[in-house]
N, C-alpha and C positions, 0 to 999 in steps of 0.2 A: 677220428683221425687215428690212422694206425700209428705202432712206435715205428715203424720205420718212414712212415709220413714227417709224424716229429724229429727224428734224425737229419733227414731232407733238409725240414726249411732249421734246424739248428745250425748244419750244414753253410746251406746260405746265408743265415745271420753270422757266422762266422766271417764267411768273405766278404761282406759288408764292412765288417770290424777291421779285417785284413785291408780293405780299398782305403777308407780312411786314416789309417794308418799312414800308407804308403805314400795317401796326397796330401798330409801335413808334417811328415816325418823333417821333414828339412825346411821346415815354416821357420823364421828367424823368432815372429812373433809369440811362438805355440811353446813352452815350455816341455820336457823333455819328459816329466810327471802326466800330463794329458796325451802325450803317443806312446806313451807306456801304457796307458789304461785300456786303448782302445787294442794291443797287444793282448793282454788281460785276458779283455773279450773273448777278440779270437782264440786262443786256449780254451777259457774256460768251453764254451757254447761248440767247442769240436769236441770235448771232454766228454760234455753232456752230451754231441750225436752219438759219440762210438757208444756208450752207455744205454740210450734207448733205443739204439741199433742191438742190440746184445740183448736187451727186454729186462736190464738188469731196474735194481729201484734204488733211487737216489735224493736225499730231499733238498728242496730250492737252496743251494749255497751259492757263493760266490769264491767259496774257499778252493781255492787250487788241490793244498793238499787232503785236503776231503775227498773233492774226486779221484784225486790219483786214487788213495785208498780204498775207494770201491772199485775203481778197475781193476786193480790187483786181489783185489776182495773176490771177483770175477772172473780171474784167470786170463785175465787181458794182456799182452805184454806190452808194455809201455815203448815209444820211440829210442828215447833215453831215460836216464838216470832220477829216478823220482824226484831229487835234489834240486834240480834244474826248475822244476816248476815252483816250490817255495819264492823265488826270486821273482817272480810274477805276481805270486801274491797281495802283495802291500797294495798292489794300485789297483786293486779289487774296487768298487765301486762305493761299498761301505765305507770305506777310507782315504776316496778321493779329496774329501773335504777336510782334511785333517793334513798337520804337517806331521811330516812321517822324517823319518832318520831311518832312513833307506840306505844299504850300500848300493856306489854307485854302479850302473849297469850301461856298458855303450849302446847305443839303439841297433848300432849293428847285432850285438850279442843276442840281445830280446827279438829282434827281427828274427834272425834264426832259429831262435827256438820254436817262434811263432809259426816259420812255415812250414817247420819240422813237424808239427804239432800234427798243422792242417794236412800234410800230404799225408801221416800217417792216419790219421780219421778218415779221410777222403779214401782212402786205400781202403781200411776196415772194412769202409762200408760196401766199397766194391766189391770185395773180397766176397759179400755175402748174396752179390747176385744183383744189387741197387743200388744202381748210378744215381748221387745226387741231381 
C-alpha cells in the first residue's frame, strides 16, 4: 500500500468518525463524552491522512498535539490555531474510560472544528493531485 493509499482510507476512516457523529450527536441517551470521541477520531485520522499524504513519519498516537507538532515539524499549515486541537484531546480513546475534568465544549464548537479539520485534509490531499 502506498502512503497515499494509506491517506485514502485514513480519509475515510475519518468520515466514518465524522457519520457517527452526526447520527448520534442529538441522541438524548448518548452522553456528550462519546460524540466527542468519535470527533477525536475524525481529527485525529485526517491529522494522520495529511501526514502520510506528505510521506512525513509519525508514530501510533492518539495525541492531538503530537500530530499537530509534526505537521508543523513539516511545514504544514494548520486550518487554525494549534490551540484549538488540545481541546479534543482528553476524549482521545486512551482516556475514554477514565473520568476526565474536561472544560466544558458545546458539540456545536467540536462539530466545527471537526469539519474544519476534515475539509482541510480533504483539500491537502487534493491539492496533491489525489482525490480520496
Amino acid at each position: 500500500m502506498t502512503h497515499w493509499d494509506e491517506a485514502r482510507r485514513l480519509l475515510r476512516k475519518a468520515d466514518q468518525d465524522r457519520t457517527i457523529f452526526h447520527v448520534i450527536k442529538n441522541h438524548p441517551n448518548i452522553e456528550s463524552e462519546a460524540v466527542c470521541f468519535h470527533a477525536q477520531q475524525a481529527v485525529e485520522k485526517s491529522l494522520k491522512a495529511v501526514l502520510m499524504a506528505k510521506g512525513a513519519v509519525f508514530r501510533r498516537t492518539h495525541d492531538l498535539d503530537e500530530l499537530v507538532d509534526r505537521i508543523i515539524d513539516n511545514g504544514i499549515t494548520l486550518p487554525f490555531s494549534s490551540e484549538y486541537f488540545s481541546l479534543l484531546t482528553p476524549f482521545a480513546a486512551q482516556l475514554r474510560y477514565e473520568d476526565l475534568d474536561v472544560e466544558e465544549l458545546s458539540l456545536f464548537e467540536v462539530e466545527r472544528i471537526m469539519e474544519e479539520v476534515y475539509r482541510w485534509a480533504t483539500d491537502a490531499i487534493q491539492v496533491e493531485g489525489n482525490v480520496p
